[in-house]
N, C-alpha and C positions, 0 to 999 in steps of 0.2 A: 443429628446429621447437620456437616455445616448448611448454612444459606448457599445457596446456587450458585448466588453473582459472585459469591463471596468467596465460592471455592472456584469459578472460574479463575478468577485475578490470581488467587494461591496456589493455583498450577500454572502460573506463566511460563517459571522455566520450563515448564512441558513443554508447553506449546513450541514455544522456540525450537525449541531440539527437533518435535516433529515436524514444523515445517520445515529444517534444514532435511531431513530424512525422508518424509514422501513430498517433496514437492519435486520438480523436472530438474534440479541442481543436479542428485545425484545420477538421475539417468543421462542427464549430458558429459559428465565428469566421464561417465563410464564407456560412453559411446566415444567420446574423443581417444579416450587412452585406448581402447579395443583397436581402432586403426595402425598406432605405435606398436604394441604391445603382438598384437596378431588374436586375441579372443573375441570370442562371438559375447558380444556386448551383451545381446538380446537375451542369449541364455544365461547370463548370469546373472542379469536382473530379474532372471524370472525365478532363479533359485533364493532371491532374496526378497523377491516379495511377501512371500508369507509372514516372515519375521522384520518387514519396516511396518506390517498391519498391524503387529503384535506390539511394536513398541509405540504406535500410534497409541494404544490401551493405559499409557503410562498414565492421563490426565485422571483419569476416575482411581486411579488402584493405587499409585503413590504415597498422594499427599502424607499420610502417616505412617508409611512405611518407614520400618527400622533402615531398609534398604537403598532410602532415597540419597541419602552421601551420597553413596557409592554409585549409584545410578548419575548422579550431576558429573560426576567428576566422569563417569563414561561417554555421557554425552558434549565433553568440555575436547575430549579426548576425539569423538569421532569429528569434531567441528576441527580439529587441528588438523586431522588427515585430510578434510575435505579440501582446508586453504593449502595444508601440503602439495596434496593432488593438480590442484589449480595450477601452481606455479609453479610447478614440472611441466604440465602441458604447454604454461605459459611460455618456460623454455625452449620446447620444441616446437612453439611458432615462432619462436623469435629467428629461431637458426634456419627455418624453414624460408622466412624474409630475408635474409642474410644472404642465405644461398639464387634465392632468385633473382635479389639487385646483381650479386655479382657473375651469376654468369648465365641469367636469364630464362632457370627450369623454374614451373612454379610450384614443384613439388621436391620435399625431400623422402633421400630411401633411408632416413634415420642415423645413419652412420655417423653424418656430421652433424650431430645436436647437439653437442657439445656438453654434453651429461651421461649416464647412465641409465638403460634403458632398467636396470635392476631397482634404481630409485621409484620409478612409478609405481613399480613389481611391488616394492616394498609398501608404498602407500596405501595400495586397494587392498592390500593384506592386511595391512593395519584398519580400514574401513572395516572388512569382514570381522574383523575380530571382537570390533569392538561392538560392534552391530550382537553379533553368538554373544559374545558374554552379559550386554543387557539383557537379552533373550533367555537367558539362564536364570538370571534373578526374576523378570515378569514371569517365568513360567511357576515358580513357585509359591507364587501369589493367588493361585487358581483361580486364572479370571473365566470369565464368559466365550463361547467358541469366539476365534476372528472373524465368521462371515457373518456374524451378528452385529456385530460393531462399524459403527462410522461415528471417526473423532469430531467431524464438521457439523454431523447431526447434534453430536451432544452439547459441544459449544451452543451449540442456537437452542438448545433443549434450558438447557442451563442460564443462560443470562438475554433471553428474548424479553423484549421490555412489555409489560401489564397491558392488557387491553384495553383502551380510554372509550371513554364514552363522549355524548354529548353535553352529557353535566356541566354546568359551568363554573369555572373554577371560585374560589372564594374572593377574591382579589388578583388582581393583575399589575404586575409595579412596573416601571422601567420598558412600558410597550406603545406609550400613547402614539410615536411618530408612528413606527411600524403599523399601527390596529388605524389610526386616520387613515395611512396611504392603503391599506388592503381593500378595506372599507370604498375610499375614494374611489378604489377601481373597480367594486364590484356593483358599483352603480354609475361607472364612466358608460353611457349611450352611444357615445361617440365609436367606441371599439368593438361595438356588441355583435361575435360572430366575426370580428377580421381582425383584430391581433392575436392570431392563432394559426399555428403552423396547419392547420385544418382548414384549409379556406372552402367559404362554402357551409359551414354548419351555422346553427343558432347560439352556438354555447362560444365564452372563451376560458380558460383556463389560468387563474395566478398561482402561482406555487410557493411554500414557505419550504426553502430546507436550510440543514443547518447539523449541527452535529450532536449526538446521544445526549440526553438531559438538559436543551440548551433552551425550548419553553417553545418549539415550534407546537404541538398539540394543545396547548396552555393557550396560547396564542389563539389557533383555531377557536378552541373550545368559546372564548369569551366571546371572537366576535360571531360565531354561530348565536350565543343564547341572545347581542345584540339585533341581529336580523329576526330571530322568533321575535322579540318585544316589540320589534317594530312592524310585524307583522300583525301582530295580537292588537295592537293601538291602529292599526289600518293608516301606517302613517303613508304618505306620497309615495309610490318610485318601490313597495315592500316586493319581497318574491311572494311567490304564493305557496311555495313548499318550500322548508328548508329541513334536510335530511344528510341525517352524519352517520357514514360508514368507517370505521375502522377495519384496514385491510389486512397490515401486517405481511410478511413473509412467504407465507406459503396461504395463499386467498383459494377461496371455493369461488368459481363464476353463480353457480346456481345459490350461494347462502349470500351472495353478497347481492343480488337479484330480488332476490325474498326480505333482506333487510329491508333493499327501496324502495317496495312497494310498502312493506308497512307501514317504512315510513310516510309514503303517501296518504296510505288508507287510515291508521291510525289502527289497523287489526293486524290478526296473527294469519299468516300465510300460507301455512304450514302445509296446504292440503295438494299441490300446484306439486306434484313427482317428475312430472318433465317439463325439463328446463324450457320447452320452444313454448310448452301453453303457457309456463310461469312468465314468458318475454314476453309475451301478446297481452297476456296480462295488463303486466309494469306498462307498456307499449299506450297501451290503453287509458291507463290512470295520467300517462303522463305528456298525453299533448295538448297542445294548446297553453301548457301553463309556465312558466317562469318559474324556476327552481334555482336553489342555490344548493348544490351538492355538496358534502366535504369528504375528502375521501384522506382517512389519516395514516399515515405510518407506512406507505407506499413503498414497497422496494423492487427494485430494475439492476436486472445484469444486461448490462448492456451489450454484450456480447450470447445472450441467450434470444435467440428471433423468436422463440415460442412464447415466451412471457410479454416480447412487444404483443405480438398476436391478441394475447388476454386482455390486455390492457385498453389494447383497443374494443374488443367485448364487452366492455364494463361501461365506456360512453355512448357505446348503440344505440340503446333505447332513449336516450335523450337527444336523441336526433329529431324526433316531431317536438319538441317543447317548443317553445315562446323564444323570439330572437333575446337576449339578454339574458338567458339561463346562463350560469356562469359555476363553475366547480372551481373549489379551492383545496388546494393541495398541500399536504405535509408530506417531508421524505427527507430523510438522510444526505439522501445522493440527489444531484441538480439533470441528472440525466434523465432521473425517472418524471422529472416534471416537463422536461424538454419533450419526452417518451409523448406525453398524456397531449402536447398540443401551446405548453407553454414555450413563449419567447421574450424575448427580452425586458426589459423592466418588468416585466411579468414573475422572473424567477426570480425571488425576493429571498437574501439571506438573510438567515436572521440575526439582528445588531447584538452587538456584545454589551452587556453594561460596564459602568464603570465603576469604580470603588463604594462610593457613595450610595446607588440606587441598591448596587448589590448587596450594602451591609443593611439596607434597609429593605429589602427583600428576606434574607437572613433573620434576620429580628420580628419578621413580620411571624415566619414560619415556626421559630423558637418560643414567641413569648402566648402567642395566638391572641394577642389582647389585654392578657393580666399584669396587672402592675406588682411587682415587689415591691414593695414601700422601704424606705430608709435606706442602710449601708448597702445590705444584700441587693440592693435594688442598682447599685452603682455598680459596684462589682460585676454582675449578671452583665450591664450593657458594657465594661471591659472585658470582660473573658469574652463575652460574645464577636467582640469586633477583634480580637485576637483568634478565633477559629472563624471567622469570615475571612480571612486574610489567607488561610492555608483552603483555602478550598477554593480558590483559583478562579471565581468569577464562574461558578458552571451551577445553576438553578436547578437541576436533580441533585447536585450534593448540596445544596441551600434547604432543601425540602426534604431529603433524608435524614441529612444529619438536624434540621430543625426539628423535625418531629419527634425526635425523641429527647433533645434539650425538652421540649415541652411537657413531657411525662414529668419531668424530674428539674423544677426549678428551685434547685441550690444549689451554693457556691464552689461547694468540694465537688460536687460530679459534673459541670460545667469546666470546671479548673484539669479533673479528670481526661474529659473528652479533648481538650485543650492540646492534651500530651498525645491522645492517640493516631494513631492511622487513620485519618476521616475518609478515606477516599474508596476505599473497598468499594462498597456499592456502585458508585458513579464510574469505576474502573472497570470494572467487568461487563458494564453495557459495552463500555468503548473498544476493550478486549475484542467481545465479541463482534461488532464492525470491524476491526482489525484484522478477525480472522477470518474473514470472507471476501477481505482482498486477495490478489492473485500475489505466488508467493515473492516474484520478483517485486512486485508492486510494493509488499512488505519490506523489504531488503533498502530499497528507497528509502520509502519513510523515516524507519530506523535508524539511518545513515544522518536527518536529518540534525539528531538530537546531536550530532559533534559539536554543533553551533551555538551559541551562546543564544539563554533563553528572548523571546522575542526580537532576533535577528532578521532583517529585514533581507530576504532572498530574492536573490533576481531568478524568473523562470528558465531560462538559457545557461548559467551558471550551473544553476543545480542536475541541470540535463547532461550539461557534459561531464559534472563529477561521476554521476551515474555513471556514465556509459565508461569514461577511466577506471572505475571499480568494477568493472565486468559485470554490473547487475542486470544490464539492458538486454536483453535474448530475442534473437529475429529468429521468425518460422521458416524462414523461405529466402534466397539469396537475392530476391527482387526487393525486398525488403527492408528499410534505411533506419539502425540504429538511432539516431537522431529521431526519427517518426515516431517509433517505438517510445523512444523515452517522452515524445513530448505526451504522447497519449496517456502514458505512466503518471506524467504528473497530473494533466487533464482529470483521471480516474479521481485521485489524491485530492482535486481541488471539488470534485464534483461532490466526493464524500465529504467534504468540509474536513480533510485531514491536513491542508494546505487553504488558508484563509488569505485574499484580498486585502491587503494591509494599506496600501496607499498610492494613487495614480497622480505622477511627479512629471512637469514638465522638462524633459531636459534638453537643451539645446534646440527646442522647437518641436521633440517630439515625447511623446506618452510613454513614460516607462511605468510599468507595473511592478510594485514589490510587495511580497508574499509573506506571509507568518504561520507561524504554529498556534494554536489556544493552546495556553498553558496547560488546561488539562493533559493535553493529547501530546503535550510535550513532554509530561510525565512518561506518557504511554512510550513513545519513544524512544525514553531512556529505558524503561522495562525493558522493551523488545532489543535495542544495542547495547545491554549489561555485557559486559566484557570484551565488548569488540570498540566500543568507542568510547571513548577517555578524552576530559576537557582540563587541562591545568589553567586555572584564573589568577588573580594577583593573589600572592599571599600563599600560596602553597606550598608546602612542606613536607608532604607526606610521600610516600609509594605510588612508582605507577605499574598499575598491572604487567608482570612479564609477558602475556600473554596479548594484550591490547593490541588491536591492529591497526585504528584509526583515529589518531590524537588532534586536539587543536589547542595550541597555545595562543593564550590572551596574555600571558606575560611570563614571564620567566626568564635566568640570567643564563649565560653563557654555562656556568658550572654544571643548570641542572641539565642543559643539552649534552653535555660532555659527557654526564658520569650519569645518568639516568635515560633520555632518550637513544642515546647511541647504542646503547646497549640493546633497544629490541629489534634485535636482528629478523622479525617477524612482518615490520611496521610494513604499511601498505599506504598509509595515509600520515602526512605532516604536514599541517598549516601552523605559517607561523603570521598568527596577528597582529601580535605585537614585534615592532621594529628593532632590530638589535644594534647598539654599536657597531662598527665593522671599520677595520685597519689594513691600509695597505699590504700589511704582513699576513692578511688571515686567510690568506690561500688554504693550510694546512689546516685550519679549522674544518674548511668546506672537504676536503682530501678527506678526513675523518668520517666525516655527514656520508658522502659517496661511496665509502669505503666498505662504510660498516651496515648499510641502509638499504645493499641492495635488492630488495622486494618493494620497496616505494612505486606507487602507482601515481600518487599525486604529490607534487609536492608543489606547497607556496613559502617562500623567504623575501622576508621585508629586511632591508637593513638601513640605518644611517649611517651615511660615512663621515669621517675624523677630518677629512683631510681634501677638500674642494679641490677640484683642476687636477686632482689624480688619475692613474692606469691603477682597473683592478682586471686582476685575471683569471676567469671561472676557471679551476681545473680543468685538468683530459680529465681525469678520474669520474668526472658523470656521464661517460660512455660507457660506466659500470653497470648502470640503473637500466638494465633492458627491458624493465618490467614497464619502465616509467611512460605515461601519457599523459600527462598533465603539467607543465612547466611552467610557475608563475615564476618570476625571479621581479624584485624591486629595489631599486637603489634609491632611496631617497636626499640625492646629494649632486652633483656638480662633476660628475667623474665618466672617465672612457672607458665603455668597456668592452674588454679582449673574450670573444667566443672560441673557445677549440674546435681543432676540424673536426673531433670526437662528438661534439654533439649531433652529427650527422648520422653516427651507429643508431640513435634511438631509432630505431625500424618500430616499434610500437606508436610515439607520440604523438597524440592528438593536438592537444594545444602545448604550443612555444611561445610563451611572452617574455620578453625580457626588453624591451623596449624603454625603461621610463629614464635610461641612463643618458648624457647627454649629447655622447660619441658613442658609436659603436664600429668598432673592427674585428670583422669577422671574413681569416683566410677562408674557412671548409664553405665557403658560401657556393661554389662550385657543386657540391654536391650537397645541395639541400632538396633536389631531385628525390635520392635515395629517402625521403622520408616519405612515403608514400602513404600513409595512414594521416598526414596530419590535414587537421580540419580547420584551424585555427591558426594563424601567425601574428605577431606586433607588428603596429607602423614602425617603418624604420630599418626592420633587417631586409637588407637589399640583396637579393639573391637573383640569379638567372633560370630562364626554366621553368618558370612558374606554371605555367601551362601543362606541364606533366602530374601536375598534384590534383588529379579528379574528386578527390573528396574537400577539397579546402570550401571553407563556406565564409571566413571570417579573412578579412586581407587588408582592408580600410585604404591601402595606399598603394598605388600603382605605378610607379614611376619610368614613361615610353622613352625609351634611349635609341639614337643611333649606334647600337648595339646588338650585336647579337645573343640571342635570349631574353630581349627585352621589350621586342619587336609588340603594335598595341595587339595584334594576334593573340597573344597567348592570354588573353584571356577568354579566346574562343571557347572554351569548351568546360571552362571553367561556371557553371548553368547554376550550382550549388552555393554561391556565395549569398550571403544574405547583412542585412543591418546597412553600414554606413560603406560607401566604395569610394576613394577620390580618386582618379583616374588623372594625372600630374606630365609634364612636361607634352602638353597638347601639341606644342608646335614641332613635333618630330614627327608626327603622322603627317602623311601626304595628300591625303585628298580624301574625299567621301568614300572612297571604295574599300579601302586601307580603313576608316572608321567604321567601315559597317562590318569588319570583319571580327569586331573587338565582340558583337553579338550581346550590346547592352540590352535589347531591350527581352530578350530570352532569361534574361535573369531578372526571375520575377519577386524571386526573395530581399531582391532587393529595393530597402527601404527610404535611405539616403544616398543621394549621388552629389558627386561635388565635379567639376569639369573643368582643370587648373592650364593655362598656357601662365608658360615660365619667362617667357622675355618674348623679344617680337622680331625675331628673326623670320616669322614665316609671315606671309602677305595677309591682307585683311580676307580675299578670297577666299583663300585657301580653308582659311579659318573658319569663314561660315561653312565652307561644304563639308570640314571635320564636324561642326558641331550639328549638322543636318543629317549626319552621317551615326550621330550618337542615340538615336533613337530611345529614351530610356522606358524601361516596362511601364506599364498599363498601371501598378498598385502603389509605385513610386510614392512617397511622403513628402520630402523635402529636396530641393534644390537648387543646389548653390552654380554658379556660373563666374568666373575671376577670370580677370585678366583676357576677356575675348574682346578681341580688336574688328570684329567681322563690323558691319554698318544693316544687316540686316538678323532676325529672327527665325532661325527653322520654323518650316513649314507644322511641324508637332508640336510648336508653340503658338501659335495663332489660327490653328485650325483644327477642329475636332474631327474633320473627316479624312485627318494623316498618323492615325497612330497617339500613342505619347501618354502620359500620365493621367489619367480620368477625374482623381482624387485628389490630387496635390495640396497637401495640406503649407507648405511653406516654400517660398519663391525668395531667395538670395541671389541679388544682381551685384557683383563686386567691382571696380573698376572698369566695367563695361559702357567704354565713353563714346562710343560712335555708334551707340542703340540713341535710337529717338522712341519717347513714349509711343506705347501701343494699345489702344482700347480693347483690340483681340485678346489681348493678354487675359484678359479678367471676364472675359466670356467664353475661354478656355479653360482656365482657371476659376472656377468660380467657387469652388470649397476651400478656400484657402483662408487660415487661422494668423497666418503670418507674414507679411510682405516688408522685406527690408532692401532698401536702395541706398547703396554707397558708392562716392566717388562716382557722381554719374552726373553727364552733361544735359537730361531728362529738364526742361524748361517747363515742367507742370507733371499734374499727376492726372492720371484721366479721367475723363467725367467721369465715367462709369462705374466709378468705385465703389460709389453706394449701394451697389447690387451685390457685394460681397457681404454678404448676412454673416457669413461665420468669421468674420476678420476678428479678430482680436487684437495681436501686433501689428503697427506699424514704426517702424524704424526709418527715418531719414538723415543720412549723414554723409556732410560734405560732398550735398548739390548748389552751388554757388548760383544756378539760371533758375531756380524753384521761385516764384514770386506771390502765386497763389493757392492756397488748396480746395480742392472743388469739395462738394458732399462726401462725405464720410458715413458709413456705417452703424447705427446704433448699437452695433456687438460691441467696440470696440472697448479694449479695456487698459490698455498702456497705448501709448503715444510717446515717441523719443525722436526729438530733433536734434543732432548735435554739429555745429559751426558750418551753417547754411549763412547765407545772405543777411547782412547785420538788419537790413529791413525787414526782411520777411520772420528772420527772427523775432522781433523785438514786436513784429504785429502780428504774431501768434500770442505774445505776452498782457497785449494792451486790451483791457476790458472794454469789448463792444465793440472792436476791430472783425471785417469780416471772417478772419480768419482762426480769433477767439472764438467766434461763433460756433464752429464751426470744429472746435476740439472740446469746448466746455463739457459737454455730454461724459468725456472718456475721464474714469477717475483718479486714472492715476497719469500726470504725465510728466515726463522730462524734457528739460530745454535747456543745453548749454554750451557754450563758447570755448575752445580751448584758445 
C-alpha cells in the first residue's frame, strides 16, 4: 500500500477535478443559466448529486487504475464545458448591460443576447455527459456505498501531520532570533495579562504560525524543554508548570482537560468521567501558580462560531493562575492565534532561512554526525548541497528526505535521491492545507503560480485580477466583491499561502509586497496545471492549446502571431516583457482583438520606434466584451488616440492606459456607460464622473467651469480609496460648493493632494475652499500646492473640528502667505514626514521636538528660514536644499548651533542649486 502523504500528492489531479465538480462553481453555473434557459436549476442539481459524490470517490480508486487516461481527459473535458458555460452566461450579461445603458430596462427577455440560447443548451449537456460517462467507468470499479464517503474526511485522514510531543528536539539550527524574541516575551512583566485581546485575564498569549513543515513545533518543542531546565535549576523569573498539549484538527475538550492536569500533577487522570468534576479538578491544581502552556498544531475556521466557542473552553481554567501565565501557540493559520487572544507582535511568523543555515540544517539531518572520511566524504557533502537546493528551503523535507540519506551513506544512492522527486512527502501536508481552503479561495491561489517564481505581489493588484477572473462570489447583493476578495487573500496570508515579503516606503507611504514560499509555489503550479502557462526567455516549445491564463517574460513578436493568437480560449494575457511597436502596427493589435475575444485581462507593455509619434488603439477592442482588466503601456514619447469603442466594455473594471504622453480620446462623452468600472488612469479626462458608483481608484480630478466636471461629482463617489488629487481648485466657489465634493466621507481614502492651478480666484475665497475640504479621519498624507489663502483651516490647527487624526506626512507646496503655526504639530503629532517648499515660513516651530515619529524632514527653497529650533531624536534623513546661503552653510559648520542640532540625524542632505 502506498504511503498516505504520498498517495495524497499522486492524486492531485483528483482533487482538482473534484473541487471543480462539488464545489458551488457548478451550482452557480446552473442556477444562472436555469433563469436563461427557463429549468428548475434546483432539480437538476439534485438529480446530479448523487453522481458528483460518486466521482468525489475518484482520489482512493484511481490511482492505478487502467481507467485513469480516460478518466483525465474526462475531467479535462468537463472543466472545458464549465469555462464554456461561463462565457455564454458571460455573454448574456454583457447584452443584458448593453440593453440597459441604452434604453434604461435593467433586465433583458433574452431575445437580444446576441448568441444562442441553444449554445448554453448545448453546454450543460455536454457537463451532463461527461459527468454519466466518469460515473460509468467509477461504477465498475466497485467502490464503497457514497453515503459512506467524504473526500475532505480522507484528505485529512490521509496526510494529517504526526502527533508531536514535548520531546525536545535534537538540535535547533537557523532559530536563535525567533527562540530569543519568544523567550523575551514570555518573561516580558510589563505585558503580563494586557497585551491580549482578553483584557482583564492573568495570562497573555504569543503565537508561532507559519506553513506545513516550516519548524513552527520544532520551535516550540525547544524552547518548552528551555523553560523545564530553567525550572529544574530554580533559576529567577521560572514558570512553575510547563505543560505541552498537542491539539490538532479535530481536539477532545475533555482529553485535552485530562492532559493538563497530568501535566500538572505528574499522574494519570483517567478516572475524572465528567468533564465539569475533571475542570474543578484542573481548576484546582491550577491557581495561584504561573504556567507556561503550549498548545501545538491549533486549527480555526474562522468562519465556524462553534470552534471559537471551544477554544475558548480550553483557556478557562487558567483563568485563576498567577498574573504572567502566559500560553504559546503554534498553527498554521494566524487567525487561530488572533482566535486564542494573541495580538500584535505577539503573532510571530516564522522566519524562513536562507541558503546557508538551510544546507546546514540539511547536512545536520543527513549525516547525523558521522564523517565519511576521504573522496566519498567530498562527494557526500556535494551531492548533499545539490538536493538541498531542490527542496526549497522547507525543514520537513530537510528532515524527511535527510533521514533516509542517513540510512544509507554512499555515493550511488545520494547521487540516486539527487534525481528523484524529493518532495512527495512535504507536498502532501501542504496538499492537504490546500484542501481545506474554501474552493474559490483555491481558485486564487492557483491563479497565483502565472507569476514568476518569488514575484513580489502587491495586495490590491492581486484582488482585482481575481475578481476580473470571476473567482470572487458574493452571498448577498449588499455584499462588495472587492471585500470578498480582500478577505480571500487575508485567509491566504493567514494560512501562510501568501507571505509578507517586504514593507517599502513609497512616496511617504508603507507599501506591502507579498510572495509565495517556494514550496507552495510548487503547489500552485500542481493546482494551475493546464490553465496557467508561463513562457520565460529562451523558450521554444508548445503551448498548451487548452491554457487559459498565460504570462509572458519575454517572447518576440512571431511567437504571439503564430502561437498565442491562436488560443482562441485565452482569458488571461500578460505581457511583461516590452515589445517593440511601429507606427504601422495597428493590424498587429486588430489580430490580438480579433482573435482573443474571451480575454478577461489583459496587460501589454510596448516600446516605441518612433518619439513624438500618433499611435492609434483599434475600434476592434470593442470586441473583448469579456474584458475587465486594461493595462495598456507605452513606454515612449507618443500621443495616443482611444476609440469611441472602448466605451462598449460594459464589463471593465480597471482602464489604465495612461503612461502615454498625450492622450486624445473623442468617446470621452460616454465613459458614463461603463458602469462596472472601479479603477481609471490619471490623465483620461472624461465628463460624468460622478455616475460611476463603483470607481474606487481615480488619483486625479480635475474642477472645470464645465459642465460635468462641476467639484460635485465627486459626491457620491464614497468608494474611492489610495491616492485623490483633487486639481484646478480655483474653480470652486466658495466653502459650500467644497463641502459638496464630501471629502471627508471617503474614508478609504489615504492620500490627498489639494492643487489651485493659477490665481485667478481671491486669497478668500481660497481659504473657505480649503476649510470646506474637510479630509477623512484615517487620511496618511497631504499635500497642499499652490494655496494663496493667508490662513489654515480650522481641521488643521484644531482637534476639536474634524480632520485627519493620524496624519502620517504633511506637504506644504508653494504655500507663501501661510505664516508658521505651532498648532500644526499638536494636531499633527504622528507625523513621519514633514516637507516645506517654496514657503515664506521665517522659522520652524518650537514645538517640533514633540514629534516622536518624525523621521523626514525636507526643507527647500525657504529664503527667511535662519534658525532651526529642537529636533526630534526619530529623525533619520534631513534635506536642505537652496535656503539661505547663511543658514545653509551654518547647518554645515561644526559646532554651529544649528549643526547641533542636525548632528543626531544619520543621514543628511545639504545643497545649492
Amino acid at each position: 500500500m502506498a504511503d498516505p502523504i504520498t498517495a495524497a500528492v499522486a492524486v492531485g489531479w483528483g482533487l482538482k477535478a473534484v473541487g471543480w465538480i462539488a464545489s458551488p462553481i457548478m451550482s452557480e453555473i446552473f442556477k444562472k443559466g436555469s433563469s436563461f434557459l427557463g429549468f428548475n436549476a434546483s432539480k437538476k442539481l439534485k438529480e446530479l448529486e448523487p453522481k458528483v459524490l460518486l466521482l468525489e470517490r475518484v482520489m482512493e480508486a484511481v490511482e492505478e487504475s487502467p481507467d485513469r487516461p480516460r478518466l483525465e481527459q474526462l475531467f479535462k473535458d468537463l472543466k472545458t464545458a464549465f469555462y464554456e458555460a461561463e462565457d455564454i452566461l458571460d455573454d448574456v450579461e454583457y447584452h443584458r448591460l448593453k440593453k440597459q445603458i441604452q434604453d434604461g430596462k435593467l433586465k433583458s427577455d433574452g431575445d437580444e443576447s446576441g448568441m444562442s440560447k441553444s449554445q448554453l443548451k448545448n453546454s450543460f449537456e455536454k457537463i451532463e455527459k461527461v459527468i454519466n460517462d466518469a460515473c460509468e467507468i467509477l461504477e465498475r470499479l466497485n467502490l464503497r456505498p457514497v453515503t459512506d464517503y467524504n473526500w475532505r474526511q480522507l484528505v485529512a485522514a490521509n496526510s494529517s501531520s504526526a502527533v508531536t510531543t514535548a520531546a525536545p528536539p535534537l538540535k535547533v539550527i537557523g532559530r536563535d532570533e525567533d527562540c530569543d524574541k519568544i523567550i523575551a516575551m514570555l518573561h516580558d512583566k510589563e505585558s503580563d495579562g494586557h497585551d491580549s485581546t482578553n483584557i482583564g485575564v492573568c495570562y497573555s498569549v504569543i503565537g508561532i504560525h507559519g506553513i506545513a513543515g516550516s519548524g513552527k513545533s520544532t520551535l516550540a518543542q525547544y524552547i518548552c524543554d528551555r523553560e523545564k531546565k530553567d525550572k529544574e535549576e530554580e533559576k529567577d523569573g521560572q514558570f512553575d508548570l510547563v505543560i505541552w498539549i498537542h491539539v490538532s484538527q479535530k481536539f477532545d475538550l475533555q482529553a485535552i482537560f485530562t492532559e493538563v492536569l497530568e501535566g500538572a500533577t505528574g499522574k494519570p487522570s483517567s478516572e475524572f468521567k465528567n468533564r465539569n468534576t475533571l475542570r474543578d479538578n484542573l481548576v484546582k491544581e491550577l491557581r495561584g501558580k504561573r504556567i507556561l502552556l503550549v498548545l501545538d498544531d491549533v486549527w480555526y475556521n474562522i468562519r465556524d462560531a462553534k470552534q471559537q466557542g471551544e477554544l475558548e473552553q480550553v483557556l478557562s481554567p487558567l483563568e485563576v493562575a498567577k498574573t504572567g501565565t502566559k500560553i504559546l501557540v503554534t498553527s498554521r493559520n494566524k487567525d487561530a492565534l488572533v482566535a486564542l487572544g494573541a495580538v500584535g507582535e505577539r503573532c510571530i511568523p516564522i522566519s524562513d532561512l536562507n541558503d546557508d543555515v538551510f544546507l546546514q540544517m540539511f547536512m545536520h539531518y543527513a549525516l547525523r554526525g558521522a564523517v565519511v572520511p576521504g573522496h566519498d566524504g567530498i562527494k557526500l557533502q556535494m551531492l548533499g548541497d545539490e538536493i538541498a537546493k531542490k527542496l526549497n528551503r522547507s525543514p520537513l523535507a530537510a528532515r524527511t528526505v535527510g533521514a533516509q540519506l542517513c540510512l544509507r551513506l554512499n555515493v550511488e544512492f545520494w547521487r540516486r535521491t539527487r534525481d528523484r522527486d524529493l518532495l512527495n512527502e512535504t507536498m502532501g501536508a501542504l496538499w492537504w492545507s490546500y484542501q481545506h481552503l474554501d474552493e474559490q479561495v483555491r481558485r486564487c491561489f492557483a491563479y497565483c503560480s502565472i507569476y514568476p517564481r518569488r514575484r513580489r505581489l502587491k495586495r490590491n493588484e492581486l484582488v482585482q485580477l481575481w475578481m476580473a477572473e470571476g473567482f470572487i462570489k458574493t452571498t448577498n447583493a449588499e455584499e462588495e466583491p472587492d471585500g470578498v476578495g480582500q478577505d480571500y487573500f487575508d485567509e491566504l496570508l493567514s494560512a501562510s499561502f501568501l507571505q509578507l515579503a517586504e514593507r517599502k516606503m513609497e512616496h511617504g507611504c508603507e507599501v506591502d509586497y507579498f510572495t509565495v514560499h517556494d514550496l507552495l509555489r510548487d503547489l500552485a503550479e500542481e493546482a494551475a496545471i493546464g490553465d496557467c502557462f508561463k513562457i520565460d526567455e529562451g523558450f521554444r516549445g508548445e503551448v498548451p492549446p487548452d491554457v487559459r491564463h498565460i504570462f509572458v517574460g519575454s517572447c518576440d513578436r512571431k511567437m504571439l502571431t503564430e502561437k498565442i493568437f491562436q488560443l482562441q480560449n485565452l482569458r488571461t494575457l500578460i505581457m511583461d516583457h516590452a515589445l517593440e511597436i511601429e507606427l504601422t502596427d495597428v493590424k498587429f493589435l486588430e489580430s490580438m482583438f480579433t482573435r482573443l475575444q474571451n480575454l478577461r485581462v489583459l496587460v501589454l507593455r510596448f516600446n516605441g520606434l518612433l518619439d513624438g509619434g500618433i499611435f492609434l488603439l483599434p475600434a476592434s477592442i470593442g470586441l473583448l466584451k469579456h474584458l475587465r482588466y486594461f493595462y495598456f503601456r507605452l513606454d515612449t514619447e507618443m500621443k495616443l488616440i482611444l476609440p469611441d469603442s472602448i466605451t462598449k466594455l460594459y464589463h471593465i473594471q480597471l482602464l489604465d492606459v495612461a503612461q502615454a504622453s498625450r492622450m486624445d480620446f473623442s468617446g470621452a462623452k460616454h465613459m458614463s456607460h461603463l458602469i462596472n468600472l472601479r479603477r481609471v488612469s490619471p490623465g483620461l479626462d472624461f465628463p460624468n464622473i460622478g455616475s460611476l458608483k463603483w470607481l474606487q481608484i481615480l488619483q486625479g480630478f480635475f474642477v472645470k467651469n464645465k459642465l460635468g466636471y462641476e467639484i460635485q461629482q465627486l459626491k457620491q463617489l464614497n468608494k474611492l480609496e489610495g491616492r485623490l488629487a483633487i486639481m484646478g481648485l480655483q474653480n470652486v466657489r466658495g466653502k459650500e460648493e467644497a463641502i459638496e465634493a464630501s471629502v471627508a466621507q471617503k474614508e478609504r481614502v489615504t492620500e490627498l493632494a489639494f492643487i489651485w492651478d493659477d490665481r485667478s480666484c481671491s486669497p478668500e475665497v481660497e481659504a473657505e475652499v480649503l476649510e470646506g475640504l474637510c479630509p477623512p479621519k484615517y487620511l496618511e498624507k497631504l499635500e497642499i500646492i499652490n494655496y494663496q489663502g493667508s490662513t489654515y483651516p480650522n481641521w488643521m490647527v484644531s482637534k476639536e473640528n474634524g480632520g485627519p487624526e493620524h496624519l502620517r506626512n504633511l506637504w506644504l507646496y508653494k504655500c507663501s502667505r501661510l505664516e508658521p503655526a505651532p498648532e500644526l504639530f499638536e494636531v499633527f503629532v504622528h507625523l513621519r514626514w514633514f516637507r516645506l517648499w517654496h514657503s515664506n515660513w521665517d522659522a520652524l516651530p518650537d514645538n517640533m521636538e514633540q514629534l516622536t515619529s518624525l523621521l523626514l524632514l525636507n526643507i527647500s527653497y525657504c529664503p527667511n528660514i535662519r534658525l532651526l529650533p529642537a529636533l526630534p531624536q526619530t529623525l533619520k534623513q534631513f534635506y536642505l536644499d537652496d535656503c539661505n546661503e547663511e543658514f545653509t552653510r551654518s547647518c554645515e559648520t561644526t559646532g554651529d548651533p544649528n549643526w547641533q542640532k542636525i548632528q543626531h540625524i544619520p543621514d543628511k542632505t545639504i545643497r545649492r542649486d
